[in-house]
C-alpha positions as CSV (number, residue, x, y, z in Angstrom):
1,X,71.3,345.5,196.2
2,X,74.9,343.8,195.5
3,X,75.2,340.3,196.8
4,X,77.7,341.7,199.3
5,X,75.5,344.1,200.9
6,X,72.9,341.4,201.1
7,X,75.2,339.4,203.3
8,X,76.3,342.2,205.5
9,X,72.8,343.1,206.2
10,X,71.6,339.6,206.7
11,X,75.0,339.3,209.2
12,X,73.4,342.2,210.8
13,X,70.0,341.4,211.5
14,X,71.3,338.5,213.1
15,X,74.0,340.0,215.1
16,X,71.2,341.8,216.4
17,X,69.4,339.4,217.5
18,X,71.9,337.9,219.7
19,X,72.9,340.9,221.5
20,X,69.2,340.9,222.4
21,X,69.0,337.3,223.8
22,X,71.4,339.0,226.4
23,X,75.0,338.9,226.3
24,X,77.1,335.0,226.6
25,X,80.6,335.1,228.0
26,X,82.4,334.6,224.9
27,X,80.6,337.5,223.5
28,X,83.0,340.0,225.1
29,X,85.5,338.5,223.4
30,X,84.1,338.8,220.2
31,X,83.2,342.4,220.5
32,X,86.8,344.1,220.9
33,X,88.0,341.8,217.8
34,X,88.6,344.4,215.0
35,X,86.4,342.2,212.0
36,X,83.4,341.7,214.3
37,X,81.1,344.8,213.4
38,X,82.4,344.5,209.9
39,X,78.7,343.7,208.0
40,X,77.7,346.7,210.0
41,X,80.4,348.6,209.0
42,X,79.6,347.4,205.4
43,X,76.1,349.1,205.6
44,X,76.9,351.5,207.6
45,X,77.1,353.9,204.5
46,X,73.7,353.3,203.7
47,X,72.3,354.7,207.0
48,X,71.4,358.0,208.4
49,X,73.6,360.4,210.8
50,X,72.3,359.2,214.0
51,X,72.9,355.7,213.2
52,X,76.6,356.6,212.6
53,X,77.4,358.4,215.5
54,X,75.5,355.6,217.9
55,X,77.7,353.1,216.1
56,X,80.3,355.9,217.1
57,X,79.2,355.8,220.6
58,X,79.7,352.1,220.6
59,X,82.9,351.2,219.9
60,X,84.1,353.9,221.8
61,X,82.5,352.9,224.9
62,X,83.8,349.5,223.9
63,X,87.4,351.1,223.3
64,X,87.5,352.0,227.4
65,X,87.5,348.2,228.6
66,X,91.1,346.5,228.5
67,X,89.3,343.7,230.6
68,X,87.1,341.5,228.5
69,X,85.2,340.1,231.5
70,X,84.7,343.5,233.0
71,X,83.3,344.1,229.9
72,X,81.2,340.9,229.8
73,X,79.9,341.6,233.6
74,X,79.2,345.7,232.6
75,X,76.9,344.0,229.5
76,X,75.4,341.4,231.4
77,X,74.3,344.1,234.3
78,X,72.9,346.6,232.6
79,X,70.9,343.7,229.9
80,X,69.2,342.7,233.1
81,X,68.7,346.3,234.7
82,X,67.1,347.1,231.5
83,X,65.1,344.2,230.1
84,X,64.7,341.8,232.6
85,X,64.3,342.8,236.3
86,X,60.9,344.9,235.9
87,X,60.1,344.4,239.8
88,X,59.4,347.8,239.6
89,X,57.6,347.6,236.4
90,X,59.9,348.3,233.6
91,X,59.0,350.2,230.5
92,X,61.8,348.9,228.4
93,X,60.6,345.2,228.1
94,X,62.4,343.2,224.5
95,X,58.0,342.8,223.6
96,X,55.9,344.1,221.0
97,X,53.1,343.9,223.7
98,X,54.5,345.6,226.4
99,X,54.8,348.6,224.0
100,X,51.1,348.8,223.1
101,X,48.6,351.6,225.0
102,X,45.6,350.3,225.9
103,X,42.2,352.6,225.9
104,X,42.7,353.5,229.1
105,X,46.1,354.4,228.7
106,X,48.0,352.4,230.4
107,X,50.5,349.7,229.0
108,X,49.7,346.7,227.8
109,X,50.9,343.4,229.3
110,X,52.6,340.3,227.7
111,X,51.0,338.3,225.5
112,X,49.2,340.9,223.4
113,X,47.6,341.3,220.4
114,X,51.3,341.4,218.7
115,X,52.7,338.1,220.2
116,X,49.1,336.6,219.1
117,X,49.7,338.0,215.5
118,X,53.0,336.9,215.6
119,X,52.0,333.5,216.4
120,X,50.0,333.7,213.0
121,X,52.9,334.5,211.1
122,X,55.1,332.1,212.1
123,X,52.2,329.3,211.7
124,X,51.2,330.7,208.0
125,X,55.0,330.3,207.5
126,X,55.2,326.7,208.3
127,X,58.0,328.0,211.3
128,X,57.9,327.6,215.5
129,X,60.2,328.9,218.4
130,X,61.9,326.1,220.0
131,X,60.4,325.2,222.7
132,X,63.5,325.5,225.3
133,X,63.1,329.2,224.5
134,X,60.7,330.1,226.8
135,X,60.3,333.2,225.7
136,X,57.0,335.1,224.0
137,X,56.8,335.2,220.0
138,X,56.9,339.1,219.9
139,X,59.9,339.1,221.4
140,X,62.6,341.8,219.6
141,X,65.2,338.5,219.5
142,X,62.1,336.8,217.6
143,X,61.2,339.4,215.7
144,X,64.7,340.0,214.3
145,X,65.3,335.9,213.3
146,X,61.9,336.0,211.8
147,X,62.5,338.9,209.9
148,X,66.1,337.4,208.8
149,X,64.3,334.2,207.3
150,X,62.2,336.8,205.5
151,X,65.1,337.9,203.9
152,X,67.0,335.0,203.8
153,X,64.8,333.1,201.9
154,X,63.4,336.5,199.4
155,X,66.5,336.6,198.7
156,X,68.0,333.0,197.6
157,X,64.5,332.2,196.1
158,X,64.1,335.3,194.1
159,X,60.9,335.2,195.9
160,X,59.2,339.3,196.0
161,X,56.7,338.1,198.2
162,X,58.5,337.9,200.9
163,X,60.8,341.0,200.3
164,X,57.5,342.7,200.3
165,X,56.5,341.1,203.4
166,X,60.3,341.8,204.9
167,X,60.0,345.5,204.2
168,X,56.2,345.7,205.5
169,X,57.2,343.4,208.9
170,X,60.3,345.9,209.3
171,X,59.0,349.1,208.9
172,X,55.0,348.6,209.6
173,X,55.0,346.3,212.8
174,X,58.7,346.4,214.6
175,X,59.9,350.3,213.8
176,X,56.8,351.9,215.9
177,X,57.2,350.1,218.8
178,X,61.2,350.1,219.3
179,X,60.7,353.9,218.3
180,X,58.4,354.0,221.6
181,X,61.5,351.5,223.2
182,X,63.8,353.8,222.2
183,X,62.5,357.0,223.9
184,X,62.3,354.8,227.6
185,X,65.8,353.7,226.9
186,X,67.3,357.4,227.1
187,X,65.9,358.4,230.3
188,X,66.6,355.3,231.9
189,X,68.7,356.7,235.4
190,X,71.8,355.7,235.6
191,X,72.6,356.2,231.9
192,X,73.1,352.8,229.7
193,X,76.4,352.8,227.4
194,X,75.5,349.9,224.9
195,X,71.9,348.7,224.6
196,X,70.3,352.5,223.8
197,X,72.6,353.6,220.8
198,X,72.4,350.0,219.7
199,X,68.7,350.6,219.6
200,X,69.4,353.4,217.2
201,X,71.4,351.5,215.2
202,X,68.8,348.6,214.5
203,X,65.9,351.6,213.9
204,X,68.4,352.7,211.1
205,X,68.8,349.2,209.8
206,X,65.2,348.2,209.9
207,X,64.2,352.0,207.9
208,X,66.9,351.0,205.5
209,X,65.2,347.4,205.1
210,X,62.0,349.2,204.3
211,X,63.3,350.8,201.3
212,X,64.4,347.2,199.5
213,X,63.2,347.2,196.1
214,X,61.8,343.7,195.2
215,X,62.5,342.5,191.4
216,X,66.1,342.8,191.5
């Protein structure tokens, strides 16, 4: 992979990862500036159709707002209608665990088996969350920056390991359950604009992620 498209894709791993932390004021600035999606843009060639037209989907739906705060408030409302206010028990929570059936077929709740094995990870890597984070390991957010410093660091050290370990972590432990994520976000009533054809986008990116050859 040319150093170029290394970049772009490590830009957007970690572009991801912010939108999932939830959307900052200054964010809706960034979004309607025309360089912003550019590393997506830059690997945007190298994903399938239905990652092209969410992108699509996207910028159009970011094309109708002149106002950057209405744009801002629209984001920030339906981050939280989606992701954060489960009072009445939300299926499209940002965890690994939340996405695992249980024997009896119900959901599982946080703190499962994947933010345990995630735990391991980061502890077999020498890493930790910060502790004003407050937030469980398994986290997509989490996910995504661990998954960058896989990269990252295959990458500058020449190190296969860890491209192996990137590809694996993308394809093995985060695709199945935003797949499941996915399929919640699209019948979710009213209809979300942004955060399901990102979702899209990112199951594109990690399937393309999967197919790094090491030993280049």
């Amino acid at each position: 992979m040319p150093i170029a498209d290394k970049q772009s894709l490590l830009a957007s791993v970690q572009m991801m990862a912010d939108f999932f932390w939830g959307p900052p004021p200054e964010q809706g600035d960034d979004l309607l500036l025309s360089n912003y999606w550019q590393p997506i843009e830059t690997v945007l060639p190298s994903l399938d159709v239905s990652a092209v037209k969410a992108f699509e989907s996207i910028k159009a739906g970011l094309a109708s707002y002149a106002d950057r705060r209405a744009l801002y408030e629209n984001l920030e409302e339906e981050y939280v209608r989606l992701f954060i206010n489960d009072r009445q028990g939300l299926s499209t929570l940002p965890y690994a665990s939340c996405h695992v059936e249980l024997a009896s077929g119900e959901k599982a709740l946080l703190m499962g088996e994947p933010a345990l094995e995630m735990r391991q990870r980061f502890q077999s890597k020498g890493l930790s969350t910060a502790e004003d984070i407050g937030e469980p390991p398994d986290h997509l957010s989490i996910e995504l920056e661990y998954l960058y410093f896989l990269l990252n660091k295959g990458w500058a050290d020449n190190d296969d390991q860890l491209l192996t370990e990137a590809s694996s972590f993308a394809v093995e432990v985060m695709l199945p359950w935003l797949l499941k994520l996915e399929k919640e976000l699209v019948v979710q009533k009213p209809p979300s604009r942004f955060y399901p054809p990102l979702v899209i986008l990112l199951i594109s990116i990690l399937q393309l992620i999967g197919k790094i050859e090491t030993g280049i």
